[in-house]
N, C-alpha and C positions, 0 to 999 in steps of 0.2 A: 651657408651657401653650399649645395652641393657640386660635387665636379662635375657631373656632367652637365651641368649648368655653364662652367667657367670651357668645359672643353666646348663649346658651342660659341663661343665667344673669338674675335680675331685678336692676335696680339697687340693691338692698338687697343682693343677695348679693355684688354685682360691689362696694361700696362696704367691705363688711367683709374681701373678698379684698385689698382696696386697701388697709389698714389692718396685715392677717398682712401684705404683701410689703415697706411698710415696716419696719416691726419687724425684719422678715427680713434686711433692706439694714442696717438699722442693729447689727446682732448680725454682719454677716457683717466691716461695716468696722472695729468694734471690733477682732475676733479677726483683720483683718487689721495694725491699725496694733500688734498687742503678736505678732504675728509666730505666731499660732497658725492660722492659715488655709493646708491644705493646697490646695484646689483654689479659687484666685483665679477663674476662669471664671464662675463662680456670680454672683457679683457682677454680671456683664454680664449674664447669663441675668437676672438677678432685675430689673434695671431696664430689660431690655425687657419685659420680663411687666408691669411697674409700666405704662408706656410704651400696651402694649396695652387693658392695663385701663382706663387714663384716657382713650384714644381709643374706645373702646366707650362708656363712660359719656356721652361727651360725642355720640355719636350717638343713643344715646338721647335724651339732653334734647331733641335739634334737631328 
């Protein structure tokens, strides 16, 4: 996901994206720790997405 995708977004929508990408991390670690995750990568993708989102958010507030 790029930012200027997420900067085009209101903090209610950036706040519930933030919410699917946990979920997201936490379903990916799962199926990593019982050894059903083909493509590990995601994981990193997914917690810089998180990473992004939270740094938008927090521009906003400022």
């Amino acid at each position: 996901m790029k930012s200027t995708e997420l900067r085009a977004m209101t903090s209610e929508e950036l706040t519930s994206k933030l919410k699917e990408l946990k979920g997201e991390l936490f379903n990916l670690r799962f199926q990593h720790a019982i050894k059903q995750l083909d493509n590990t990568h995601r994981i990193v993708e997914v917690k810089r997405d998180i990473a992004r989102v939270m740094t938008i958010l927090h521009e906003k507030e400022a």
